[in-house]
PDBQT receptor file of N, H, CA, C and O in Angstrom, charges set to zero:
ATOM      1  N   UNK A   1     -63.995 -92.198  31.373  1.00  0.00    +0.000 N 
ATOM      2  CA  UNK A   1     -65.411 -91.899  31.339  1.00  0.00    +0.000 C 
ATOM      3  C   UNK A   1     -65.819 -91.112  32.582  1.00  0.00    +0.000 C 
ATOM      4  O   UNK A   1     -66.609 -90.185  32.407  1.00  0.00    +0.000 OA
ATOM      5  N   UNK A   2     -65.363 -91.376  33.863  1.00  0.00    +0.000 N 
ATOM      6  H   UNK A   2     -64.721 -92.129  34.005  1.00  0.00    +0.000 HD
ATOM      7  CA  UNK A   2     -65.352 -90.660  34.893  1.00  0.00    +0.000 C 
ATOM      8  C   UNK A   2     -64.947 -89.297  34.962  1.00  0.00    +0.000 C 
ATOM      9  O   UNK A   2     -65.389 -88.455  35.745  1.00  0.00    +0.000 OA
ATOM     10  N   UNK A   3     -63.834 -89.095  33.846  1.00  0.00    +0.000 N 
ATOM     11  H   UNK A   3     -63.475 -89.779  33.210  1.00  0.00    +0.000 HD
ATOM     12  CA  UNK A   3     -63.045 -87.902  33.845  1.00  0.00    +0.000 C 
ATOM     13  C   UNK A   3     -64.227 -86.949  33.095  1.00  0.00    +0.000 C 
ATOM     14  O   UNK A   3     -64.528 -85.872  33.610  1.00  0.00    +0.000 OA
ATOM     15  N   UNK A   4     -64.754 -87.319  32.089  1.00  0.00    +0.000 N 
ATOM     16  H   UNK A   4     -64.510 -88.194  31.670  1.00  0.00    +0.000 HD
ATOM     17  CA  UNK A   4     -65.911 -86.433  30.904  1.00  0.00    +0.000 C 
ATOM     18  C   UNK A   4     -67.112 -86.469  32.262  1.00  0.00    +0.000 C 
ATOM     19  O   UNK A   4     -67.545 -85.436  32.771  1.00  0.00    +0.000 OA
ATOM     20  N   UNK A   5     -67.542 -87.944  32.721  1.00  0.00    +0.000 N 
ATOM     21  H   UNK A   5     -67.191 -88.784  32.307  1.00  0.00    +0.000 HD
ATOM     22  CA  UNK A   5     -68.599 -87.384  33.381  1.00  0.00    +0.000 C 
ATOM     23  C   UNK A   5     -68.550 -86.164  34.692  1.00  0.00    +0.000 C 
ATOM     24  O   UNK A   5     -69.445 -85.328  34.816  1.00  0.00    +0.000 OA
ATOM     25  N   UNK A   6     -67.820 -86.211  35.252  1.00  0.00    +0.000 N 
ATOM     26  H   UNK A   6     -67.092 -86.890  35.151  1.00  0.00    +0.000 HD
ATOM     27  CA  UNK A   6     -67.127 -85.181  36.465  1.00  0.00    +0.000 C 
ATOM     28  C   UNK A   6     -67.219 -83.606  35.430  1.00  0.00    +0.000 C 
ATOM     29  O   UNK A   6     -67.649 -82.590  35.977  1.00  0.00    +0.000 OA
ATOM     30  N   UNK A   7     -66.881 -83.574  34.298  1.00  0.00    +0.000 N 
ATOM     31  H   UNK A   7     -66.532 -84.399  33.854  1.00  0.00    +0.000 HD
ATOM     32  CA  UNK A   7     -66.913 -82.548  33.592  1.00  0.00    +0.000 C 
ATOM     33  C   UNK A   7     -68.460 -82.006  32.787  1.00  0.00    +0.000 C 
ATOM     34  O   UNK A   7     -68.516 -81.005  32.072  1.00  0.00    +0.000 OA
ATOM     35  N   UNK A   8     -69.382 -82.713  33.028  1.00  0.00    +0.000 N 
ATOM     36  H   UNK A   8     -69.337 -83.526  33.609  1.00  0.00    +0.000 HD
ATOM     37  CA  UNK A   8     -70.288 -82.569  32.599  1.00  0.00    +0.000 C 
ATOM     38  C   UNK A   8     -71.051 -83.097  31.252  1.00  0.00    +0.000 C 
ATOM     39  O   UNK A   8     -72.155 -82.825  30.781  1.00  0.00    +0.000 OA
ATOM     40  N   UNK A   9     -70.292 -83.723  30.950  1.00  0.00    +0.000 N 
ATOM     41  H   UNK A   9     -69.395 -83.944  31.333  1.00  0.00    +0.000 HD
ATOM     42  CA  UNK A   9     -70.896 -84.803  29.880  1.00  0.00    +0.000 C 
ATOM     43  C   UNK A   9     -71.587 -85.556  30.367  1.00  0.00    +0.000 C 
ATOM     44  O   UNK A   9     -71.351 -85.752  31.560  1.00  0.00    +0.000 OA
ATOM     45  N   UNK A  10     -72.693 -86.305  29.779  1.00  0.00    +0.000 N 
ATOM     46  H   UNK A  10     -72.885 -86.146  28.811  1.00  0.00    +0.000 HD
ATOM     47  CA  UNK A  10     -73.536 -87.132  29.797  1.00  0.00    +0.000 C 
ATOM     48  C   UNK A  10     -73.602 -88.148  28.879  1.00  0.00    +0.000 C 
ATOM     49  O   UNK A  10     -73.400 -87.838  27.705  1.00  0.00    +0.000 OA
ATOM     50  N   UNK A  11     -73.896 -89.559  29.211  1.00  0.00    +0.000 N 
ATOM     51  H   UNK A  11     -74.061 -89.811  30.165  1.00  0.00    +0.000 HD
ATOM     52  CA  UNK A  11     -73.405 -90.426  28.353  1.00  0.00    +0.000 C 
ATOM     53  C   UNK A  11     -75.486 -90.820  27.818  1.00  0.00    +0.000 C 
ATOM     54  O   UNK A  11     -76.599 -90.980  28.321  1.00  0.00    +0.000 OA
ATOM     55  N   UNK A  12     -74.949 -90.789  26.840  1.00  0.00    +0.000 N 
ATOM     56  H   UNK A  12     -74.045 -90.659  26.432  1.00  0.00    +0.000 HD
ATOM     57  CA  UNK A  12     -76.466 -90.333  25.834  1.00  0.00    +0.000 C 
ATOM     58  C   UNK A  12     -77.006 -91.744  25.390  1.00  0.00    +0.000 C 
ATOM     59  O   UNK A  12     -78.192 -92.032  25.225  1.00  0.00    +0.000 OA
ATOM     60  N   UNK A  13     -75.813 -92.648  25.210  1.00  0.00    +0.000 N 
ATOM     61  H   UNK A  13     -74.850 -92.414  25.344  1.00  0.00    +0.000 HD
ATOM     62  CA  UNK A  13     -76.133 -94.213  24.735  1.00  0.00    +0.000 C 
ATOM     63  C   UNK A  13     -75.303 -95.078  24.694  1.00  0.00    +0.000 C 
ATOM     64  O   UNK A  13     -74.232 -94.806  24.150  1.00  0.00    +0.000 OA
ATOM     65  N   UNK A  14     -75.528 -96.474  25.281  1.00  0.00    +0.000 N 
ATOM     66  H   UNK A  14     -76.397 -96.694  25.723  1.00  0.00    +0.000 HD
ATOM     67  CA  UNK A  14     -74.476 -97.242  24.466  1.00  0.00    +0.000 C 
ATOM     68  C   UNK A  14     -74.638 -97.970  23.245  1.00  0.00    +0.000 C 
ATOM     69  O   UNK A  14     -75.611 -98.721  23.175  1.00  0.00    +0.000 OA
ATOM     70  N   UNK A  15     -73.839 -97.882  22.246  1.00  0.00    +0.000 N 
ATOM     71  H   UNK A  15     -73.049 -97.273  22.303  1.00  0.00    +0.000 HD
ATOM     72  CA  UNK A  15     -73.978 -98.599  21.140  1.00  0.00    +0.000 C 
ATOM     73  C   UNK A  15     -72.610 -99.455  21.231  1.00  0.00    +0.000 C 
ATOM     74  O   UNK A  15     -71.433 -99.112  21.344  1.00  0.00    +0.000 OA
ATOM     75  N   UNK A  16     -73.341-100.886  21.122  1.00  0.00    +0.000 N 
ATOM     76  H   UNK A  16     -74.297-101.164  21.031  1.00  0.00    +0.000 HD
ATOM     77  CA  UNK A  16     -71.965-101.775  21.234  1.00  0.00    +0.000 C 
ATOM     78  C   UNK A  16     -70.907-101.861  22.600  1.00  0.00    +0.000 C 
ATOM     79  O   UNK A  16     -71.193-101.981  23.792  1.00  0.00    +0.000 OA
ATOM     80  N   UNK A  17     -69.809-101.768  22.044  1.00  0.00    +0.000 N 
ATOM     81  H   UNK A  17     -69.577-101.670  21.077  1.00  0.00    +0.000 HD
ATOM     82  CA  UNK A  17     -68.966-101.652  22.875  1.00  0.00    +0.000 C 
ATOM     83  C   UNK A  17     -68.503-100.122  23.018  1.00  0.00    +0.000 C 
ATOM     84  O   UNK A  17     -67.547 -99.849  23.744  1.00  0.00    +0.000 OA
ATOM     85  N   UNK A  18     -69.103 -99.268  22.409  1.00  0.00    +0.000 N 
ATOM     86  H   UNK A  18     -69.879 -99.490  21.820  1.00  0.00    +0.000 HD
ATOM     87  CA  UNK A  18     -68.650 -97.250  22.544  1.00  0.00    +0.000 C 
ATOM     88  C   UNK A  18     -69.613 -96.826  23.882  1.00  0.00    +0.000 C 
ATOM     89  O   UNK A  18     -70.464 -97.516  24.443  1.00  0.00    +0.000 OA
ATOM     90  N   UNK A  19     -69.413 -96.204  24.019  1.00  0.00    +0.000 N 
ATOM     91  H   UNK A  19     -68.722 -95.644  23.563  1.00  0.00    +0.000 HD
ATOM     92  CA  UNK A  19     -70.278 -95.675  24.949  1.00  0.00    +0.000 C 
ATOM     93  C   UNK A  19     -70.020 -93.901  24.792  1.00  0.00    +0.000 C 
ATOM     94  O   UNK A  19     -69.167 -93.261  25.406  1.00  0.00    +0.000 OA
ATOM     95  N   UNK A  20     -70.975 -93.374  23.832  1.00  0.00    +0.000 N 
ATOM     96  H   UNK A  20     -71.668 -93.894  23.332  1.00  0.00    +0.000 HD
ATOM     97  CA  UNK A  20     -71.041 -92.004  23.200  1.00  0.00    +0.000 C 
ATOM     98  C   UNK A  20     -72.018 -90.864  24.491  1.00  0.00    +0.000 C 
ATOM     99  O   UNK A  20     -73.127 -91.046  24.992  1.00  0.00    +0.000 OA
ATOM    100  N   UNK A  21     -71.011 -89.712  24.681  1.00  0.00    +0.000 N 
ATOM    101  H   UNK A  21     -70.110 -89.564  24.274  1.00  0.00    +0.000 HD
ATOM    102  CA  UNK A  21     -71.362 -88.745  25.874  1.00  0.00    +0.000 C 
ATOM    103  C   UNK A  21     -71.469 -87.635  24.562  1.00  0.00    +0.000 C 
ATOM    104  O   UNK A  21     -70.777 -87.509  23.553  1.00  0.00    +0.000 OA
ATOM    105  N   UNK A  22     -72.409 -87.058  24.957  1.00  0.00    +0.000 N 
ATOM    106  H   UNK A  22     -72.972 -87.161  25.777  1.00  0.00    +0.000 HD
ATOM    107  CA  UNK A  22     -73.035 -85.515  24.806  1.00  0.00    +0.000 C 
ATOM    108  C   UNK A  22     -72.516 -84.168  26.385  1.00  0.00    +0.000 C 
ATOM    109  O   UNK A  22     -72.143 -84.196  27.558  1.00  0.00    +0.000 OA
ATOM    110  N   UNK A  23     -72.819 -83.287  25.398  1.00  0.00    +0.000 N 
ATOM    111  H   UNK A  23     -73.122 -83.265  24.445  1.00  0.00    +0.000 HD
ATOM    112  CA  UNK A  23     -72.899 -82.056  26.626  1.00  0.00    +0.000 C 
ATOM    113  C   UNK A  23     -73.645 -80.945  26.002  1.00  0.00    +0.000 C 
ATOM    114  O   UNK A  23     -73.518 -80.749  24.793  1.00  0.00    +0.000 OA
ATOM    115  N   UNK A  24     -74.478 -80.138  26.788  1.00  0.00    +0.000 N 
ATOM    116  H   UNK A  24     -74.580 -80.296  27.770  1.00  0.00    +0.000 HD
ATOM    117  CA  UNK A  24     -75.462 -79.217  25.912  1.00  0.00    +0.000 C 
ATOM    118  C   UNK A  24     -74.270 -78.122  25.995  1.00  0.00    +0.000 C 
ATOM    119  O   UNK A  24     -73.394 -78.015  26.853  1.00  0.00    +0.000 OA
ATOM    120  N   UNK A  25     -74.575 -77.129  24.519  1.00  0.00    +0.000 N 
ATOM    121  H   UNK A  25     -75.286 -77.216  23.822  1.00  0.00    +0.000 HD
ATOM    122  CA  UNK A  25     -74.013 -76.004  24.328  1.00  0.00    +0.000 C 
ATOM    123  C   UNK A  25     -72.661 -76.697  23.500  1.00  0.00    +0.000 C 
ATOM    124  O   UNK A  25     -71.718 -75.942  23.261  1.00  0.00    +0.000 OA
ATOM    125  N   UNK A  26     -72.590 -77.925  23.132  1.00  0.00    +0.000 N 
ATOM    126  H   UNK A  26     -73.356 -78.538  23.327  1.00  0.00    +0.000 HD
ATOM    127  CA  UNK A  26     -71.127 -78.536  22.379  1.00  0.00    +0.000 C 
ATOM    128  C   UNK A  26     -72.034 -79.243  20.907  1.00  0.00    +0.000 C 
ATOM    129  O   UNK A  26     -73.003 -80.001  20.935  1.00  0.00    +0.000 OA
ATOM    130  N   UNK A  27     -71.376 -78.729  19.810  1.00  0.00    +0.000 N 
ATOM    131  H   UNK A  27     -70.589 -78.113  19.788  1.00  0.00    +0.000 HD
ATOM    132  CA  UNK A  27     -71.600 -79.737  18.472  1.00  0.00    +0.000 C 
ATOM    133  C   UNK A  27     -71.812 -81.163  18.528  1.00  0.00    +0.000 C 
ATOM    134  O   UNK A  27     -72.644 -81.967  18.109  1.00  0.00    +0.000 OA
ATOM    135  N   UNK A  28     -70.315 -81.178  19.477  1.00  0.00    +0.000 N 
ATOM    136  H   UNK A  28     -69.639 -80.525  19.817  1.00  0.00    +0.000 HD
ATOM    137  CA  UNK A  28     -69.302 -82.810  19.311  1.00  0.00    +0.000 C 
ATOM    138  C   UNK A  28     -69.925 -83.942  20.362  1.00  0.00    +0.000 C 
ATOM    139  O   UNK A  28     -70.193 -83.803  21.555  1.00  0.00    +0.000 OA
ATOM    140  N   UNK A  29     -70.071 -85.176  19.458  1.00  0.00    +0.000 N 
ATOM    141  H   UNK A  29     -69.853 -85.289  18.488  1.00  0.00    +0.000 HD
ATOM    142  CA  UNK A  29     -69.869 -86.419  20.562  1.00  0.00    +0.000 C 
ATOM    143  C   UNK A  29     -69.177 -86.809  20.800  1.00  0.00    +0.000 C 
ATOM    144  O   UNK A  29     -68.475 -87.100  19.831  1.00  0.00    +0.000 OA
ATOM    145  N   UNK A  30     -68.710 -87.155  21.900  1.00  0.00    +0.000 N 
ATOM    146  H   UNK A  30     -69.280 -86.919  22.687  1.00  0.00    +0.000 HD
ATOM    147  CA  UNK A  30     -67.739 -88.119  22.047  1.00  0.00    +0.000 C 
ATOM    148  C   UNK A  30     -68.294 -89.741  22.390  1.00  0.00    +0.000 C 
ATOM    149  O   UNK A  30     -69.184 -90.184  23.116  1.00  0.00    +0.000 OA
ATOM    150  N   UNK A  31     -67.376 -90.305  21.560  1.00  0.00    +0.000 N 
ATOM    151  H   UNK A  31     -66.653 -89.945  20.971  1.00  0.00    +0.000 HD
ATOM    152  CA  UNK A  31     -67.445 -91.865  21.867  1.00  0.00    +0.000 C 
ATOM    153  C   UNK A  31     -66.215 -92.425  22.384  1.00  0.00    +0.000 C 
ATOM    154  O   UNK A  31     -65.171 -92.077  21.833  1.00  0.00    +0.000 OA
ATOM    155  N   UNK A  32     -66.168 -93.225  23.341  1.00  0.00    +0.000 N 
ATOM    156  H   UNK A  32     -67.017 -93.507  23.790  1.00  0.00    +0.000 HD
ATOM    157  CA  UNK A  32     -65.324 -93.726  24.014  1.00  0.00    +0.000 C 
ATOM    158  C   UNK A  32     -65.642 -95.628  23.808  1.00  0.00    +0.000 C 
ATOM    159  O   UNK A  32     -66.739 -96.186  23.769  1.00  0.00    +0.000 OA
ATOM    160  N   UNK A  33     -64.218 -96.275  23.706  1.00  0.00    +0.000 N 
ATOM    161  H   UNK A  33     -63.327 -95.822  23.737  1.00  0.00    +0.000 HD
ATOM    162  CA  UNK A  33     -64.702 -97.595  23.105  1.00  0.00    +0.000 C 
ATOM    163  C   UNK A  33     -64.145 -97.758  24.438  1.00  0.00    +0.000 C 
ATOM    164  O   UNK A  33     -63.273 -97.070  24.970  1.00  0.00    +0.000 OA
ATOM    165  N   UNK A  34     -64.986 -99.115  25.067  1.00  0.00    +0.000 N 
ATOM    166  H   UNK A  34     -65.694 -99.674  24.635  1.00  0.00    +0.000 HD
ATOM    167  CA  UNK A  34     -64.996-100.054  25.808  1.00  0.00    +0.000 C 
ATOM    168  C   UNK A  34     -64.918-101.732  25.842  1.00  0.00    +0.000 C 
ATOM    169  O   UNK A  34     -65.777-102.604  25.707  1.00  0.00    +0.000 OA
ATOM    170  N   UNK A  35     -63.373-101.762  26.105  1.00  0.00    +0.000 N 
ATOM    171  H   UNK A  35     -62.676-101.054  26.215  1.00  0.00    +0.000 HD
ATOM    172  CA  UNK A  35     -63.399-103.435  25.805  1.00  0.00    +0.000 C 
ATOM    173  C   UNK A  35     -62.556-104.088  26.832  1.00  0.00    +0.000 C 
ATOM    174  O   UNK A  35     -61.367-104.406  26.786  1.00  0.00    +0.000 OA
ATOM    175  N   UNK A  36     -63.441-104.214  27.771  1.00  0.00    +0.000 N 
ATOM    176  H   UNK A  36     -64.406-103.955  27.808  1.00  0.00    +0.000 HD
ATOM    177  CA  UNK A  36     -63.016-104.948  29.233  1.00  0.00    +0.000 C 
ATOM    178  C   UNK A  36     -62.268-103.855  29.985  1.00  0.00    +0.000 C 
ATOM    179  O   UNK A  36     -62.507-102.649  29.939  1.00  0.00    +0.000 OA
ATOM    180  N   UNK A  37     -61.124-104.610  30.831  1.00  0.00    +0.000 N 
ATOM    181  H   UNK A  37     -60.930-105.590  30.868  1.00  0.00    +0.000 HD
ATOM    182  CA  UNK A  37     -60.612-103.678  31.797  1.00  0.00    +0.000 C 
ATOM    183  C   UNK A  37     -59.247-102.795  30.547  1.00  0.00    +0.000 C 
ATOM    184  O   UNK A  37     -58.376-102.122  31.097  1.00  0.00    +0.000 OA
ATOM    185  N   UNK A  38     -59.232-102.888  29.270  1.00  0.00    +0.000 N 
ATOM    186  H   UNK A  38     -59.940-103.435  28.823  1.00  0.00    +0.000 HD
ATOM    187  CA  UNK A  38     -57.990-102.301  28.736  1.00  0.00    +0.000 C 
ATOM    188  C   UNK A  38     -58.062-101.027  28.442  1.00  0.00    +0.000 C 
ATOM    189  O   UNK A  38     -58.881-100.602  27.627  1.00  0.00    +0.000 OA
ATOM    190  N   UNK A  39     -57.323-100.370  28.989  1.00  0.00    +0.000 N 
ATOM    191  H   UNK A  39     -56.658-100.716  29.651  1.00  0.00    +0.000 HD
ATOM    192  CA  UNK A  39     -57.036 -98.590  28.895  1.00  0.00    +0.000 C 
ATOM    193  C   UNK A  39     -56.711 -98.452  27.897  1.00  0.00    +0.000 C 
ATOM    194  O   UNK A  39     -55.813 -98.998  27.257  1.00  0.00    +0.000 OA
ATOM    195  N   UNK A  40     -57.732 -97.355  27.536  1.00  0.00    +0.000 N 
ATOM    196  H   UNK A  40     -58.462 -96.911  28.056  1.00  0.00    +0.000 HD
ATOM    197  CA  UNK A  40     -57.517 -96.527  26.222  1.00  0.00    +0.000 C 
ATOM    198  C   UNK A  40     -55.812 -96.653  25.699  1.00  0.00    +0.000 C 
ATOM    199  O   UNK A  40     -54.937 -96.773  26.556  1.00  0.00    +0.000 OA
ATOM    200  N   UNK A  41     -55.470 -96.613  24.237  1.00  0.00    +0.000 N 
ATOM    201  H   UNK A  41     -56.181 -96.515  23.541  1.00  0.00    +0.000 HD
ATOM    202  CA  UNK A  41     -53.952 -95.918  24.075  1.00  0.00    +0.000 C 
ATOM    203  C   UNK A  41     -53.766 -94.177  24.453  1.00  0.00    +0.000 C 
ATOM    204  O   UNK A  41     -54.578 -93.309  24.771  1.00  0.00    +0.000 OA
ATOM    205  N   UNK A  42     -52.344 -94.179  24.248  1.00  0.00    +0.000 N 
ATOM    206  H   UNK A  42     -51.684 -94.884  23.989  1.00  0.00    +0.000 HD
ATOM    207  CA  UNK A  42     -52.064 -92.267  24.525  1.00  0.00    +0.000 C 
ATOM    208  C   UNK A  42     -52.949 -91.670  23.635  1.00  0.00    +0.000 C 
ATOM    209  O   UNK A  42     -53.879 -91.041  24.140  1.00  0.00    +0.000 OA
ATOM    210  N   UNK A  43     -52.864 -91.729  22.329  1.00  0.00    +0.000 N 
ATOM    211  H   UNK A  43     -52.108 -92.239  21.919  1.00  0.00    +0.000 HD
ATOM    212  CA  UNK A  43     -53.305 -91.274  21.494  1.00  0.00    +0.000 C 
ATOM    213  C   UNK A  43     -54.242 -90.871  21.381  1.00  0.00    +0.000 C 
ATOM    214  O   UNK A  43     -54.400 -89.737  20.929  1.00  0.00    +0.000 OA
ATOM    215  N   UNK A  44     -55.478 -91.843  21.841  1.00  0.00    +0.000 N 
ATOM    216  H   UNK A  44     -55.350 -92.764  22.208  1.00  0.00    +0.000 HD
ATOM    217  CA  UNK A  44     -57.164 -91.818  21.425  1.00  0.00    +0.000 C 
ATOM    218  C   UNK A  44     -56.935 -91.475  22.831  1.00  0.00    +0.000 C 
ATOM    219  O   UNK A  44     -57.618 -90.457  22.718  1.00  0.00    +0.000 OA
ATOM    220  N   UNK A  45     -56.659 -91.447  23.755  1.00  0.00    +0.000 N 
ATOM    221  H   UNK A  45     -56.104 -92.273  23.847  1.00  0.00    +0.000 HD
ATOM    222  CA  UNK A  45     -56.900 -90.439  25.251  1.00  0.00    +0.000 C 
ATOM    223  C   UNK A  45     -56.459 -89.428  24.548  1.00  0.00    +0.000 C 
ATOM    224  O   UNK A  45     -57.321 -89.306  23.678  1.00  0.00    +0.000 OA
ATOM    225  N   UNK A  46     -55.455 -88.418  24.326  1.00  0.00    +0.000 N 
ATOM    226  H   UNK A  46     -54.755 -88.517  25.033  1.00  0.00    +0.000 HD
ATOM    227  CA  UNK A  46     -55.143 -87.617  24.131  1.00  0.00    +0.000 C 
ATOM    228  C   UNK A  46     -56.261 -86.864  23.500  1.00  0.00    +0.000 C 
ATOM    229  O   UNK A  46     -56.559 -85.739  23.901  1.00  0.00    +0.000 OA
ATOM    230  N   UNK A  47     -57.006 -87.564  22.341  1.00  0.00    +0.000 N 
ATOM    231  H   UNK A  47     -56.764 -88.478  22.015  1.00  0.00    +0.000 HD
ATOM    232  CA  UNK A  47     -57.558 -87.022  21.008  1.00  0.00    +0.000 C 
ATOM    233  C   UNK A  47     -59.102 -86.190  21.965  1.00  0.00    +0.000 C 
ATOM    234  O   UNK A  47     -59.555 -85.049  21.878  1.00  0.00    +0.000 OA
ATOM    235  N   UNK A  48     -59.542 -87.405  22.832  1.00  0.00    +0.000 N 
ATOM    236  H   UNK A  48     -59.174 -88.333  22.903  1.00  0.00    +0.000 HD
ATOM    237  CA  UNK A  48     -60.447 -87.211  23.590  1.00  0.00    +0.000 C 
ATOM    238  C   UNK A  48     -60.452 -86.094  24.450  1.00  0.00    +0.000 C 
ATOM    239  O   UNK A  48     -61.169 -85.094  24.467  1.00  0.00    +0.000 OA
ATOM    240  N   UNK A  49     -59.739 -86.371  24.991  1.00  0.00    +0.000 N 
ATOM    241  H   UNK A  49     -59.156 -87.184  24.977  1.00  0.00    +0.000 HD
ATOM    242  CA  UNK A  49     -59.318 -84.718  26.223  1.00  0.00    +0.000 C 
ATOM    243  C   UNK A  49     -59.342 -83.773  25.342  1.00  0.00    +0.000 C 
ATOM    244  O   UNK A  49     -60.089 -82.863  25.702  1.00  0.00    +0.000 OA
ATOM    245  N   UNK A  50     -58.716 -83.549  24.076  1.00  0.00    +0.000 N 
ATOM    246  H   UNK A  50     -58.109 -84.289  23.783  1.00  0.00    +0.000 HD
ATOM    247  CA  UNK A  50     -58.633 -82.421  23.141  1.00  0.00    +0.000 C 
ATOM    248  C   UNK A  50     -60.345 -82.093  23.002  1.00  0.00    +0.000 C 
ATOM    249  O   UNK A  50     -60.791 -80.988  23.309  1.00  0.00    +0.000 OA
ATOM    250  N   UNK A  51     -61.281 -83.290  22.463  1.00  0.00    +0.000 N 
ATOM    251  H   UNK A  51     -60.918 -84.188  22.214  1.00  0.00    +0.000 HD
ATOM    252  CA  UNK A  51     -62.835 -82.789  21.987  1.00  0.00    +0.000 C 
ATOM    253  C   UNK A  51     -62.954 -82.566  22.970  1.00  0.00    +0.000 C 
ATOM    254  O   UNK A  51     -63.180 -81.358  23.043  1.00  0.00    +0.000 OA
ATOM    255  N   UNK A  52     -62.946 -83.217  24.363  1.00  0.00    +0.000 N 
ATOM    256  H   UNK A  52     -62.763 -84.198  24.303  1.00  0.00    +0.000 HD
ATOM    257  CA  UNK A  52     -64.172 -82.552  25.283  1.00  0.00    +0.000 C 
ATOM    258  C   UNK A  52     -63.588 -81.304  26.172  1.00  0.00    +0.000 C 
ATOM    259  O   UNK A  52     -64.143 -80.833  27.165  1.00  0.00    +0.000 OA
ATOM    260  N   UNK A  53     -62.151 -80.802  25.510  1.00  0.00    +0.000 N 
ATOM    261  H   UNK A  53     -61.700 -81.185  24.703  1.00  0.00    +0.000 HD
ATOM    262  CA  UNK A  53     -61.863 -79.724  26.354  1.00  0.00    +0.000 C 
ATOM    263  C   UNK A  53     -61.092 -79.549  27.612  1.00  0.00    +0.000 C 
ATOM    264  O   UNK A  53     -60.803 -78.475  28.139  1.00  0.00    +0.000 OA
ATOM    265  N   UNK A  54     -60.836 -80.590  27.970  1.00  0.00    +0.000 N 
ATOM    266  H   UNK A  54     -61.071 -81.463  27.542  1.00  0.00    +0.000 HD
ATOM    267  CA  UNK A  54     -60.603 -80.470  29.554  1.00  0.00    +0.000 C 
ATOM    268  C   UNK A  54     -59.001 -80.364  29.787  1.00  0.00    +0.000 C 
ATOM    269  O   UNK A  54     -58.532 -80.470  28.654  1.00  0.00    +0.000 OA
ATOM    270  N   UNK A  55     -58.223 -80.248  30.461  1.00  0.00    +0.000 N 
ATOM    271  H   UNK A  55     -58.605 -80.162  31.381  1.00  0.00    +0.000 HD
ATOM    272  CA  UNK A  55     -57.179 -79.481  30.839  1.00  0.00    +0.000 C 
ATOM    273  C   UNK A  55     -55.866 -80.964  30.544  1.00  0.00    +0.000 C 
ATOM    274  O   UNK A  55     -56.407 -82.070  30.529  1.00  0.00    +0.000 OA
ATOM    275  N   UNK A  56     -54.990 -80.968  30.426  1.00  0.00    +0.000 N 
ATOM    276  H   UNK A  56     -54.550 -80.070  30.438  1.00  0.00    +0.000 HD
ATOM    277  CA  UNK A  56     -54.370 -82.329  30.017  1.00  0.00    +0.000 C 
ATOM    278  C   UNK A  56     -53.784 -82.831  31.325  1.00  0.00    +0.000 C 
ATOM    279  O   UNK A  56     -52.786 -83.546  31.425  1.00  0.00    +0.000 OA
ATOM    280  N   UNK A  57     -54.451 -82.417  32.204  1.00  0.00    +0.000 N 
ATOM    281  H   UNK A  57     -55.261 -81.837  32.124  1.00  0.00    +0.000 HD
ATOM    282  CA  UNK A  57     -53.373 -82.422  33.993  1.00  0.00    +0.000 C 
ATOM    283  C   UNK A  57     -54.295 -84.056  33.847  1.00  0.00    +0.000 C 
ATOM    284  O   UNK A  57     -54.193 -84.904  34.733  1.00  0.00    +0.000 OA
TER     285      UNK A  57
């Protein structure tokens, strides 16, 4: 979440346990699920970095 916000996303709401970021000039939301201290899998990180663009470093 640090990584999207540093990039300019803005987190627009929480619903539940997601916590969904916007960015002006983008279609896409992103939602990011939040459930305690457990890190995302590769996968749904991966999928994420892909919508919001950002470099895979």
């Amino acid at each position: 979440m640090r990584l999207l916000e540093r990039n300019g996303w803005i987190l627009e709401r929480i619903q539940g346990s997601h916590h969904i970021f916007i960015k002006d000039g983008k279609a896409v939301r992103i939602s990011v699920p939040v459930h305690g201290n457990r890190p995302l899998k590769i996968g749904l990180q991966s999928h994420l970095i892909k919508l919001a663009e950002l470099p895979k470093e």
